[in-house]
C-alpha positions in Angstrom: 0.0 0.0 0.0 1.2 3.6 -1.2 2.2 5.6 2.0 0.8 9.1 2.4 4.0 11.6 1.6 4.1 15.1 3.2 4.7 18.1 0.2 7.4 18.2 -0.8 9.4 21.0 -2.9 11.7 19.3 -5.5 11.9 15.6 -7.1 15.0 15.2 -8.8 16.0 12.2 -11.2 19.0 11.4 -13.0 20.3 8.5 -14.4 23.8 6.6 -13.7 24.6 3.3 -15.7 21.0 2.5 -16.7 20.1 2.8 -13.3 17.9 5.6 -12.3 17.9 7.7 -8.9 15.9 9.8 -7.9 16.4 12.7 -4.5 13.6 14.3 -2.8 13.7 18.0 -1.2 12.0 19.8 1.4 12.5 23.7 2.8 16.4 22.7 1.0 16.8 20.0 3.1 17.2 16.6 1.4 14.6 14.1 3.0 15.3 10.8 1.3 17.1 9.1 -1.9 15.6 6.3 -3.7 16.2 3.9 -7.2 13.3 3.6 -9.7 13.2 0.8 -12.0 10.8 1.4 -15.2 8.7 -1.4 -16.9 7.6 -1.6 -20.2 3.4 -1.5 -20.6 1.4 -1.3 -23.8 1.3 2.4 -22.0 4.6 2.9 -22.2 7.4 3.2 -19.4 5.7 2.8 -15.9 7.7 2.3 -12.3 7.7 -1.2 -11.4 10.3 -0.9 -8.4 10.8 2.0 -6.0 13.2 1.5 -3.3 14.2 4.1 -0.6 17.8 3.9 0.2 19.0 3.5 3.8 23.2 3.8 4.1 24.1 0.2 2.2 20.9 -1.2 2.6 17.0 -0.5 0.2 13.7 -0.7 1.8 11.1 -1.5 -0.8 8.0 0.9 -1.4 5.2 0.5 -3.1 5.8 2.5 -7.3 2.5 4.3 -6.3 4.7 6.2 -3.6 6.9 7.6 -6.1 3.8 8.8 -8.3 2.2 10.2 -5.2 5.5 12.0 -4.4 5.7 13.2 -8.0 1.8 14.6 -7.2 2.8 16.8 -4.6 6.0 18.3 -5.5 6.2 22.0 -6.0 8.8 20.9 -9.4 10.3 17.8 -11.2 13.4 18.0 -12.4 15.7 15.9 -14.7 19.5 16.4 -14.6 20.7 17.2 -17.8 23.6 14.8 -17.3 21.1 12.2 -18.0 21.6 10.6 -21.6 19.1 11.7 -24.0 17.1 8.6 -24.3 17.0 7.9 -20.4 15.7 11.4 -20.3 13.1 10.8 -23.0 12.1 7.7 -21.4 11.8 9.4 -18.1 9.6 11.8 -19.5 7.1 9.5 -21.0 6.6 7.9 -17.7 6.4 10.7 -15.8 3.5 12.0 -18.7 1.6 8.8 -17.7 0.4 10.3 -15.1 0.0 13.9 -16.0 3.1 15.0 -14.9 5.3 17.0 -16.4 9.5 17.7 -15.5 12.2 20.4 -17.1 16.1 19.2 -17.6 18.1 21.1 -15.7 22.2 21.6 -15.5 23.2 19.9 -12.3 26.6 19.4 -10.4 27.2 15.8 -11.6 29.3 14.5 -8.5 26.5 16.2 -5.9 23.6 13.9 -8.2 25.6 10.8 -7.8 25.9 11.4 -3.6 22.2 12.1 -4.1 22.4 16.2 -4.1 20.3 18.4 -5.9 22.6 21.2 -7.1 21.5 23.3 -10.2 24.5 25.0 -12.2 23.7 28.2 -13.5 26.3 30.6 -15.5 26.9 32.4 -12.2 27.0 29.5 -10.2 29.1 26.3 -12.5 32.6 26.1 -12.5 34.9 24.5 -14.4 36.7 20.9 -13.6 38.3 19.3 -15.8 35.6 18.9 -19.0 32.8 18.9 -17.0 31.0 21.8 -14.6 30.7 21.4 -10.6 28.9 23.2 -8.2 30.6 25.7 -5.5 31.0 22.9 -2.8 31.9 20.2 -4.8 34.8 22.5 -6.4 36.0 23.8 -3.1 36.3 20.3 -2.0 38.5 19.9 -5.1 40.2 22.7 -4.1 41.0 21.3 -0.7 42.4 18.0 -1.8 44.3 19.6 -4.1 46.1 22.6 -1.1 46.8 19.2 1.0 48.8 17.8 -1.5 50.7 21.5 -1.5 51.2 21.2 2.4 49.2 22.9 5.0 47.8 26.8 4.4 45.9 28.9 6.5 42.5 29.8 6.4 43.4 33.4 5.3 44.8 31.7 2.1 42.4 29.3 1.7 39.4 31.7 1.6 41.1 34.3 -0.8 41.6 31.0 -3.5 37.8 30.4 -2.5 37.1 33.6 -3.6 38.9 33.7 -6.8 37.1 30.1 -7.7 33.7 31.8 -7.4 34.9 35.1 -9.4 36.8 33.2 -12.0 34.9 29.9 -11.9 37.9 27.4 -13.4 39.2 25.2 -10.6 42.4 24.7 -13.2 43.2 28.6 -13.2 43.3 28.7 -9.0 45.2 25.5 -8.6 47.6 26.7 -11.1 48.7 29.7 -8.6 49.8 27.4 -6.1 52.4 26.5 -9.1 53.1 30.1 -9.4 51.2 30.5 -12.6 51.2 34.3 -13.2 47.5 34.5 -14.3 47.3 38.5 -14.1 43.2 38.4 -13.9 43.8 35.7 -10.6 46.7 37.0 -9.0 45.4 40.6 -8.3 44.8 40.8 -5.2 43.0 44.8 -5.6 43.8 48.1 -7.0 44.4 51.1 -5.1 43.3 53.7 -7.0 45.1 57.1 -7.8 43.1 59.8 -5.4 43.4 63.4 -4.2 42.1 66.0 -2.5 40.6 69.0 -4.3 42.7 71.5 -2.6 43.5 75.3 -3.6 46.9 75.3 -5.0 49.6 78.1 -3.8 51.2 80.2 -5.8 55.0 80.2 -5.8 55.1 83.9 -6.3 53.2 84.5 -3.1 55.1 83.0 -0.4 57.4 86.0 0.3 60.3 83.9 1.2 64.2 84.4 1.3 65.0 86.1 -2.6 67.5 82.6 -2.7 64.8 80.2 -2.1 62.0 82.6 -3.8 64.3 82.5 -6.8 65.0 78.5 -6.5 61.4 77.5 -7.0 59.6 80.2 -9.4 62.3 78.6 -11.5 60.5 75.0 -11.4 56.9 75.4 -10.4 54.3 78.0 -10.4 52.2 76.6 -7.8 53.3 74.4 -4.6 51.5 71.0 -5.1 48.5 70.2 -2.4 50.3 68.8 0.4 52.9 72.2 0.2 49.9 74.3 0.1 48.3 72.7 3.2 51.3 73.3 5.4 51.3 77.1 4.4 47.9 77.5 5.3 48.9 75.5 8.5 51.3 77.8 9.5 54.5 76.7 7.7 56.0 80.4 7.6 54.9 81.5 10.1 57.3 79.3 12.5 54.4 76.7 13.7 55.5 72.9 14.3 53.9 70.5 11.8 53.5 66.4 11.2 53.0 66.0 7.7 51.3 62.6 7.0 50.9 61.9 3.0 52.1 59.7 0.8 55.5 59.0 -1.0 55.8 60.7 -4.2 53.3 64.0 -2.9 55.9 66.4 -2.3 56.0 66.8 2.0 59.8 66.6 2.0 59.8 70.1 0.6 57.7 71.1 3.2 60.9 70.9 5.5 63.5 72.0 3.2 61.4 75.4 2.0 60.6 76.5 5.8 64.4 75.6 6.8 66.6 76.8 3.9 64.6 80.6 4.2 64.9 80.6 8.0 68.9 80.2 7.3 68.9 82.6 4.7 67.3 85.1 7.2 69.5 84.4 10.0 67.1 82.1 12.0 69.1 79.4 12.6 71.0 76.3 10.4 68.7 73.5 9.8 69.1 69.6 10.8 67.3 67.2 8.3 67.6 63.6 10.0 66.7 60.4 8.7 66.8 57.2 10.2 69.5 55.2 8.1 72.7 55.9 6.9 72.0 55.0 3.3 69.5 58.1 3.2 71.6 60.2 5.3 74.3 60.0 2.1 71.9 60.2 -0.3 70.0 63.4 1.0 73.0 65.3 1.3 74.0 65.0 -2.5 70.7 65.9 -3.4 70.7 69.0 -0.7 74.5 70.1 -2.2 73.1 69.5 -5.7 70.0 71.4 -5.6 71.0 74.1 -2.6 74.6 74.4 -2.8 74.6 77.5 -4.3 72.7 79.0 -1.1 74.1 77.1 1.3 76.7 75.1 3.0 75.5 71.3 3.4 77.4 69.0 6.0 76.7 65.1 7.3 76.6 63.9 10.8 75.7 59.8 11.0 78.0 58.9 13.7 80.6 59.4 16.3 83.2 59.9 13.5 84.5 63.2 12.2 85.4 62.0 9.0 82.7 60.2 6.8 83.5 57.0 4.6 83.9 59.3 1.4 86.7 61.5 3.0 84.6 65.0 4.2 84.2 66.0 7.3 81.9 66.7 9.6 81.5 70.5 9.7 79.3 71.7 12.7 79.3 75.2 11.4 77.3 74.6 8.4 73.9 76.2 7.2 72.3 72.6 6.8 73.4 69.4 8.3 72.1 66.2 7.1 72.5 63.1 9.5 70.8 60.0 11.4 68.9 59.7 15.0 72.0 58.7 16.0 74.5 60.8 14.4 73.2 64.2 16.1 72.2 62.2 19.2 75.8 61.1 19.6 76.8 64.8 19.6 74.5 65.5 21.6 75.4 62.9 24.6 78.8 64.3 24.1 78.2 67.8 24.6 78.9 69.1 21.2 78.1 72.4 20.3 75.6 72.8 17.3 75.2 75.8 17.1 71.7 78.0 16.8 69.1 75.2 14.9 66.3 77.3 13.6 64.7 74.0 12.1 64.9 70.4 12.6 63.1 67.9 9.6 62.4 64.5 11.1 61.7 62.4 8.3 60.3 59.1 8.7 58.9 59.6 12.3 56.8 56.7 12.2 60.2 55.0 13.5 59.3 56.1 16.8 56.9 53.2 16.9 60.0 50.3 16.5 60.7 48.0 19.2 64.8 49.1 19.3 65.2 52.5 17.6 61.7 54.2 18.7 62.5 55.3 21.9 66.1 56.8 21.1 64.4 58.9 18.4 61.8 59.7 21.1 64.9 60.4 23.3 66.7 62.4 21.1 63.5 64.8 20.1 63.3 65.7 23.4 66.9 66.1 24.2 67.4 68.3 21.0 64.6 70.5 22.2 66.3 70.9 25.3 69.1 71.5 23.6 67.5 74.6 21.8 65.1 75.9 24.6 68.3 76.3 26.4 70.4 78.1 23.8 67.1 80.6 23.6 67.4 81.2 26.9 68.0 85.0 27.7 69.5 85.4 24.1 67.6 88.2 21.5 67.6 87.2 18.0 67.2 83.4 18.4 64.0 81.7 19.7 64.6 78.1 19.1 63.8 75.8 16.6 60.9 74.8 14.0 60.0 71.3 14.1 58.5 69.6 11.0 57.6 65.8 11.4 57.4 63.8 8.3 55.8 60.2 7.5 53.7 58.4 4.5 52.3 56.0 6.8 50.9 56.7 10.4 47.7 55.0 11.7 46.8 57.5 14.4 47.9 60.8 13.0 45.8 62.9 15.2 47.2 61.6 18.4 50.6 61.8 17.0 50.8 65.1 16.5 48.7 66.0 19.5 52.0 64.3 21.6 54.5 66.1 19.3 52.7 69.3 20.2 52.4 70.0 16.4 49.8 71.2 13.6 48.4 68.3 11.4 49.1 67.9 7.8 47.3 65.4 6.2 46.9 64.7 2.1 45.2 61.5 1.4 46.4 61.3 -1.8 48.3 58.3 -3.9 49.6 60.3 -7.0 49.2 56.9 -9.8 47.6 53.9 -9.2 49.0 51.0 -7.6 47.8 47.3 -8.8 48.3 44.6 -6.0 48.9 41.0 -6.9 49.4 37.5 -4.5 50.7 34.3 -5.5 51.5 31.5 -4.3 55.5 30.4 -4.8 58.2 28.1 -2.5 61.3 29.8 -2.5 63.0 27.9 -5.7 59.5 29.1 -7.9 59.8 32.6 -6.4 63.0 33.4 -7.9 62.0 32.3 -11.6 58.8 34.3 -10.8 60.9 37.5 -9.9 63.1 36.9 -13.1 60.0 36.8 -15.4 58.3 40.0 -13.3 61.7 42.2 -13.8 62.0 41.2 -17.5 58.3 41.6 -18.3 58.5 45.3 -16.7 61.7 46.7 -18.0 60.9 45.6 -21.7 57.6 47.6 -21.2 57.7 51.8 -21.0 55.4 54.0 -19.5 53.9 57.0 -21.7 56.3 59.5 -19.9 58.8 57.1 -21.9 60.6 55.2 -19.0 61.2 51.5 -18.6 59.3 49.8 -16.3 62.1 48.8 -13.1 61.8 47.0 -9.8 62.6 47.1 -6.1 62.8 43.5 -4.6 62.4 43.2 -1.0 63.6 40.6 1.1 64.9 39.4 4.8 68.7 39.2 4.3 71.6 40.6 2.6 72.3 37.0 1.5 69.3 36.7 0.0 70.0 40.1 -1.9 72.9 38.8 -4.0 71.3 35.4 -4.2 68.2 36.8 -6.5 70.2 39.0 -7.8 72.6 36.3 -9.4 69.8 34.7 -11.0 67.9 37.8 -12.9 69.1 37.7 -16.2 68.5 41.1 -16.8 70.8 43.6 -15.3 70.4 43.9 -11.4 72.4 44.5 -8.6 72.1 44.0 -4.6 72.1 47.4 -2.2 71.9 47.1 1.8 73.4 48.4 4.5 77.0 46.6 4.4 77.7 47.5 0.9 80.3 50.6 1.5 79.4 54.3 0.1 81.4 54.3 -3.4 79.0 51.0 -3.5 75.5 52.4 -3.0 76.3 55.5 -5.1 77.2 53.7 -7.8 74.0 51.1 -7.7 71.9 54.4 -6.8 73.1 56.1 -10.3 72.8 53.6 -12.3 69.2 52.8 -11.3 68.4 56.5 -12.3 70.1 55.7 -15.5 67.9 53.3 -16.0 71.1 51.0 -16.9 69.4 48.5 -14.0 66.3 46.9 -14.6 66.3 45.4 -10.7 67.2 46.5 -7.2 67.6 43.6 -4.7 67.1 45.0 -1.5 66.7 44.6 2.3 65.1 47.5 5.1 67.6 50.1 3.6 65.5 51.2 0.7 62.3 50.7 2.8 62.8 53.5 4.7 62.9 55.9 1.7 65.7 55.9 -0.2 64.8 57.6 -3.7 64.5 55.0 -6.6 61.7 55.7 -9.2 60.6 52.3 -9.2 57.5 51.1 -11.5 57.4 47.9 -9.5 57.5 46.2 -6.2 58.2 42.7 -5.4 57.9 41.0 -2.0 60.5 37.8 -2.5 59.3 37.3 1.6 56.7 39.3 4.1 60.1 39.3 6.9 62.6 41.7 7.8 65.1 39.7 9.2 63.6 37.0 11.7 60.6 39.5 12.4 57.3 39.6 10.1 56.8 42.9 8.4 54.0 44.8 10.2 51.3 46.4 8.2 53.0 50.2 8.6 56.5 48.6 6.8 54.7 46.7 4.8 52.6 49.9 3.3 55.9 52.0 3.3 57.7 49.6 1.2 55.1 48.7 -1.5 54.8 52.3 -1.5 58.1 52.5 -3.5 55.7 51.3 -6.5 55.2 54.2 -8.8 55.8 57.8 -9.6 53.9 60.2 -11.1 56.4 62.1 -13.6 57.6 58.8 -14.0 54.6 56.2 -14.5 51.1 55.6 -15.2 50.7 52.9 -12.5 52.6 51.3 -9.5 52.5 47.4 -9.7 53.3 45.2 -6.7 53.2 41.4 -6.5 53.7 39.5 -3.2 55.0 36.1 -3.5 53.6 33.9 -0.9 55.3 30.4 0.4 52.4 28.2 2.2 53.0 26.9 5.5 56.2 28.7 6.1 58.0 31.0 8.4 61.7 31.8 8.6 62.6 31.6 12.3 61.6 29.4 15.2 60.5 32.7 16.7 58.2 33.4 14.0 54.5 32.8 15.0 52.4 32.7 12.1 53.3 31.1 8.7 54.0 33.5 5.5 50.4 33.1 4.1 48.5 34.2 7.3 50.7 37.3 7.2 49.9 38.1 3.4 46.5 38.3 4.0 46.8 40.2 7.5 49.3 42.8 5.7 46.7 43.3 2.8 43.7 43.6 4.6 45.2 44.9 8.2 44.9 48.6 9.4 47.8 50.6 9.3 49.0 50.2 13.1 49.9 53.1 15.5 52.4 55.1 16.4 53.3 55.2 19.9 56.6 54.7 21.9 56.3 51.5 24.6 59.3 51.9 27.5 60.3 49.1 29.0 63.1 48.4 31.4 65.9 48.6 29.1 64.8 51.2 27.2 63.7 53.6 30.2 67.3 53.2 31.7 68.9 53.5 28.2 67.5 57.3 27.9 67.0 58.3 31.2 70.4 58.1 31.1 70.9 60.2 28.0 68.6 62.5 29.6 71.0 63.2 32.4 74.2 63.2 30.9 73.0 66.1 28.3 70.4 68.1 31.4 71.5 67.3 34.3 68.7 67.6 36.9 66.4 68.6 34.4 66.3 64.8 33.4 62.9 64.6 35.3 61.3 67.4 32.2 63.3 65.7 29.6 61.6 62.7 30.7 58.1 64.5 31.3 57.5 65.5 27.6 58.8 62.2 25.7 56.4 60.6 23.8 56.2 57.6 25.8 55.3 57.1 29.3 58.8 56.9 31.3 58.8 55.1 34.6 61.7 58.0 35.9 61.9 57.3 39.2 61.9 53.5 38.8 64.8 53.9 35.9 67.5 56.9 37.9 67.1 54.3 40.9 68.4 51.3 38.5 71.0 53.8 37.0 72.1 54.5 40.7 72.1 50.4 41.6 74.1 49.7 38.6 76.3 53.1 39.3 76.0 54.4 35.8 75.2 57.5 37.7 76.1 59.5 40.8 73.7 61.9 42.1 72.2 63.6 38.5 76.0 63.0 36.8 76.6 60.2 35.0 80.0 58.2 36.3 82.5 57.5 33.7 81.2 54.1 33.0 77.9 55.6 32.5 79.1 58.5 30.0 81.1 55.4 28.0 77.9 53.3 28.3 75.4 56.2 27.2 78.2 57.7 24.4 78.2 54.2 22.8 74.9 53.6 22.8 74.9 50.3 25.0 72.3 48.7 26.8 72.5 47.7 30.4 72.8 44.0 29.2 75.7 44.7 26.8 77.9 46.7 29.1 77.4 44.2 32.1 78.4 41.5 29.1 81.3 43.3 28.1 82.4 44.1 31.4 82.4 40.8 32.8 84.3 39.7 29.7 87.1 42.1 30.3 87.7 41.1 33.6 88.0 37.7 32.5 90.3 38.7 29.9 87.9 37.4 27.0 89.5 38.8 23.5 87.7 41.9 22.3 86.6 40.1 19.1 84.8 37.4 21.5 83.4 39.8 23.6 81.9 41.1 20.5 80.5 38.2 19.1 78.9 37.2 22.1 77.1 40.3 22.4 76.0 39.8 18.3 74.0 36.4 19.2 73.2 37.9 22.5 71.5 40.3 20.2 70.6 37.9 17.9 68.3 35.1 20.9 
C-alpha cells in the first residue's frame, strides 16, 4: 500500500549506468534518496520498483509512492547529465500520469551522492571537462592545497574567492604552481586619489630672494600637500606632522621653511633620517639642488670623517645626519650651534621595538638642547620642528603628543595594482626573473622602462636573487660601502638597472623611481613585516612624472615561516598585511629602554632629566629607571660616572655593558666579547 507523503518542494531524477535515482527535497533539506526501476506496458514506461535507500541497505515501497511524491512536488526536475534517451524515457513515464518535469544543469558529483545542485552561468565552475557546483569545487580545491602542504584559512578563503569570481578550478590550482595569471593573482587596485585643494602660488610665499628664486624657477604653484602646510602655519614658525604619501611632495615642506629661515638668520637646519643610506643620499641631493645658497654638511656617527673623505663640519647652514648621528653629539656635549629648524623624516620609526624610543629620546633632548640656547638670548627663539611620514595609523594623536599642527593629504599620486601568489622559495626566484624582465621591456607613456625594487629578509638573499635575474640587477643594503650604494643608486636612475635587490635600507625611503614592487618574503630579518612597513615599502611602487601605474606582486610560500620565533606562517601574514589597518604610532618603554634614555637625559640636562623625561612621547617610569641607573652606578647623584658617559656615548644597553664588562675582567678577546654580544642580540 502507497504511504501518504508530506509536500514536498523538489523531485530530482538522474540517471547513472542505466540505473535511475531519484532525491527528494523539502524547505532545502534533502529528506530521502531512492532507485526507480521502469517497466515496459502497452502504455509505455511505468515504475515497477521504487526502493528508498538507507546507508548500504533498500527498503522496498510501493511504485505508487513515487507517483504520489511526483503529485505533490512544488517541481520535477531531470538532470541534464542524464543521456538523452534515459531522459526521454523518463519523460514519458512521468507523462503517464500527468506530470510534467524540465532538464536542468546539475553538479554531476552532488547527483551521484544524491544532491540536488542546479549550475547556473553564475554558479558552475569548471573541472576538468565537466561543470561542478561551488561545494563540490571547493572540495577539489582542498584536496588539491593538502597535497601543497598545509595553508591557513586566510589563504584558503582568498583561493575560494577567486574560484567563485573566475569559476575554473584549473586557473586557482595553477597559482599554487606560481602561474602568473594576471586576472587571478590581483589581489585589488588602489586607485590614484586626491584631494581638491586650492593650490599656492609660488610667487606668493614671500620667502628668502634665494629660495623665492630656487622654486619660481620650477613650479608656479606648490602641489597640495605644500599648500596645506602654508595654510597650517609653515611660515609662520608653527610645528607641523606631515602625513601623506611618497611621491606628494612633503619633503619640501621641511626644506622650503628651513633653507629661508637660514637665509634670514634664523638658525642652520638639521634634516635627519633614520638610516645611513638616506643620510648620504639626502645630502647629495641638498649640495646638488642648494649648494649654491648654502653650505650642506653630514653627521651619521661618532666619527668626524665620513666613509667618502669629508668632514663633519658643525658650522654649516644645513646638516644632514641620522637619529643617531646628532644624538651622539649630543650625549657628548657638542656644540651645534643655533638650529632654527629640525626635519624629522620618517617619524613613524618612533613606533619600533629598538630605535623608537632613542628617536623619542633624542627629540626631546634636542629640544632641550635649543630651549636652552634661547634662553636669555635676543635674535634666536629656538627651533621649528617639521615631522614627516607616509604612513601613520593615528595621526591625530601623533601630533597632538609632538605638540604639532596636522598635515594630512590623502592622496596616492598613480595607481597602484596589488597581486598574491603563491611560490616556495625555488619558484619565487623564476617568478621574480619573469616579473623584472616583463616590466623593464615595457615603458610608460612618460617614456621610461618599467624597473623593480625586490624586498627581502637578508643581505644574502639580496645577491642570491640578484645572481639569478638575467636582466641587469644589482644587490644594495646596509653593508655595501658608500662608493658601492652610489654607484647602484646612479645607475638605477640611469635606467642602466632593470632590478634593485634590497633589504630594510630602501624601505625607509631611499629615492628610486621604481615602476614595480616585489615582495620575494613578508620578513625583515627574523621578524614579520608589520602592516606600517609593509605599506611604506610597497609604497616604492610608482611615480607620477615617471609612470602611469605602480605594480606590486607579493609572493607567498604556504605553511612557512623563517625563524623558530616566527609565530604565524608566511600566508596568514599576506593576507593580514593586505587587509590589516595601518597600526599606530606610539613609543612603549620598557626596562631597558627607560634606563637607556634616562640616562641620556642626564648626561646632556642634568637635573632637568625629570622634564626631559616629562615630555617624551612615551610614558617613562623616571623614578623607577634613575634608581636602576644608581644600583648599577651608571650614575652619581644627577651626573653620570664615567662608566655611564662610556655606556650612554656608545649607545649600549645595560645588558651589553654588564656583558662586556664581565668579559674584560675575565680577559675574554675583544673580538669574542663582541661576538657574544651579536648572538646575544641575535636570541
Amino acid at each position: 500500500m502507497s504511504r501518504q507523503v508530506p509536500q514536498v518542494d523538489t523531485l530530482f531524477l538522474h540517471e547513472s549506468n542505466d540505473d535511475y535515482f531519484v532525491t527528494v527535497r523539502r524547505d532545502g533539506e534533502r529528506l530521502f534518496r531512492a532507485r526507480l526501476d521502469l517497466k515496459e506496458t502497452s502504455a509505455g514506461p511505468r515504475p515497477s520498483r521504487f526502493r528508498i535507500k538507507d546507508g548500504s541497505s533498500e527498503e522496498p515501497r510501493s511504485p505508487d509512492e513515487f507517483v504520489d511524491i511526483g503529485r505533490r512536488a512544488n517541481r520535477i526536475r531531470i538532470s541534464e547529465q542524464t543521456a538523452p534517451e534515459h531522459r526521454d524515457r523518463l519523460r514519458e513515464a512521468l507523462g503517464g500520469y500527468q506530470l510534467s518535469a524540465k532538464v536542468v544543469r546539475t553538479c554531476r558529483i552532488c547527483a551521484s551522492d544524491g544532491r540536488y545542485s542546479p549550475l547556473t552561468s553564475e554558479t558552475a565552475i569548471k573541472k576538468d571537462d565537466e561543470y561542478v557546483c561551488p561545494t563540490c569545487a571547493k572540495v577539489e580545491l582542498e584536496r588539491e592545497l593538502s597535497y601543497q602542504g598545509e595553508v591557513t584559512s586566510a589563504a584558503q578563503e582568498r583561493l575560494e574567492e577567486l574560484l567563485l569570481e573566475v569559476q575554473d578550478l584549473e586557473r586557482v590550482t595553477n597559482l599554487l604552481q606560481g602561474h602568473l595569471d594576471p586576472d587571478l593573482t590581483k589581489f585589488d587596485e588602489i586607485s590614484a586619489t586626491g584631494e581638491e585643494i586650492e593650490r599656492v602660488r609660488v610667487d606668493s610665499l614671500n620667502l628668502h630672494p634665494g629660495v623665492q628664486g630656487l622654486l619660481e624657477d620650477r613650479f608656479d604653484t606648490l602641489l597640495p600637500v605644500q599648500s596645506l602646510a602654508i595654510e597650517n602655519g609653515l611660515l609662520e614658525g608653527d610645528d607641523q606632522l606631515v602625513v601623506s604619501a611618497t611621491a606628494t611632495g612633503k619633503t619640501l615642506v621641511g626644506e622650503m621653511t628651513g633653507l629661508d629661515r637660514v637665509l634670514n638668520g634664523n638658525g642652520k637646519m638639521l634634516f635627519l633620517v633614520p638610516l645611513v643610506a638616506l643620510a648620504n643620499q639626502k645630502h647629495e641631493d641638498f649640495e646638488d639642488e642648494y649648494g649654491d645658497l648654502v653650505d650642506v654638511t653630514i653627521r651619521v656617527g661618532a666619527s668626524r670623517v665620513r666613509d667618502d673623505g669629508n668632514r663633519f663640519d658643525p658650522n654649516a647652514d644645513v646638516i644632514v645626519g641620522t637619529y643617531e648621528g646628532i644624538d651622539h653629539a649630543l650625549r657628548t656635549g657638542r656644540d651645534l650651534g643655533d638650529i632654527g629648524t629640525v626635519v624629522i623624516d620618517e617619524v613613524h620609526t618612533l613606533k619600533e621595538d629598538e630605535r623608537g624610543h632613542r628617536l623619542d629620546g633624542m627629540i626631546s633632548r634636542l629640544k632641550y638642547y635649543c630651549e636652552e640656547r634661547a634662553t636669555g638670548r635676543s635674535g634666536y627663539d629656538g627651533a621649528q620642528w617639521v615631522y614627516l611620514s607616509a604612513t601613520v595609523g593615528n595621526p591625530r594623536e601623533l601630533a597632538q603628543g609632538l605638540r604639532a599642527n596636522l598635515v594630512e593629504f590623502e592622496e596616492r599620486p598613480v595607481p597602484i595594482e596589488r597581486h598574491v601568489t603563491f611560490a616556495d622559495q625555488r619558484e619565487k626566484t623564476r617568478l621574480e626573473n619573469k616579473l623584472v624582465k616583463r616590466e623593464f621591456d615595457s615603458k610608460s607613456s612618460k617614456g621610461y622602462r618599467g624597473q623593480t625594487i625586490i624586498f627581502t629578509n637578508s643581505r644574502r638573499r639580496c645577491h642570491e636573487v640578484s645572481r639569478k635575474l638575467e636582466y641587469d640587477s644589482a644587490p644594495y643594503h646596509a653593508g655595501l660601502d658608500y662608493g658601492q650604494r652610489k654607484s647602484v643608486e646612479r645607475k638605477f636612475g640611469d635606467q642602466d638597472l632593470a632590478a634593485v635587490v634590497t633589504t630594510a635600507a630602501l624601505a625607509a625611503g631611499v629615492d628610486f623611481p621604481a615602476s614595480q614592487v616585489i615582495f620575494d618574503t613578508l620578513a625583515m630579518g627574523i621578524e614579520w613585516l608589520s602592516v606600517q612597513e609593509f605599506h611604506q615599502m610597497l609604497g616604492r611602487a610608482g611615480r607620477p612624472d615617471y609612470h602611469d601605474k605602480g605594480t606590486v606582486y607579493v609572493l607567498v610560500e604556504p605553511d612557512t615561516s623563517y625563524h623558530s620565533s616566527m609565530e604565524m606562517t608566511e600566508d596568514e601574514v599576506a593576507f593580514k598585511l593586505l587587509k590589516g589597518d595601518m597600526e599606530s604610532v606610539r613609543t612603549v618603554y620598557d626596562e631597558r629602554a627607560a634606563i637607556e634614555e634616562t640616562l641620556a637625559n642626564i648626561t646632556v640636562a642634568g637635573k632637568a632629566t625629570k622634564r626631559l623625561n616629562g615630555q617624551m612621547l612615551g610614558d617613562v617610569p623616571t623614578k623607577h629607571a634613575v634608581g636602576k641607573l644608581l644600583e648599577y652606578e651608571f650614575i652619581d647623584g644627577f651626573e653620570p660616572t664615567p662608566l655611564g658617559r662610556a655606556i650612554t656615548t656608545h649607545f649600549l644597553s645595560p645588558e651589553d655593558a654588564f656583558t662586556m664588562l664581565d668579559a674584560i675582567r675575565k680577559g675574554k678577546d675583544p673580538y669574542d666579547i663582541v661576538a657574544e654580544i651579536e648572538l646575544q642580540d641575535q636570541f
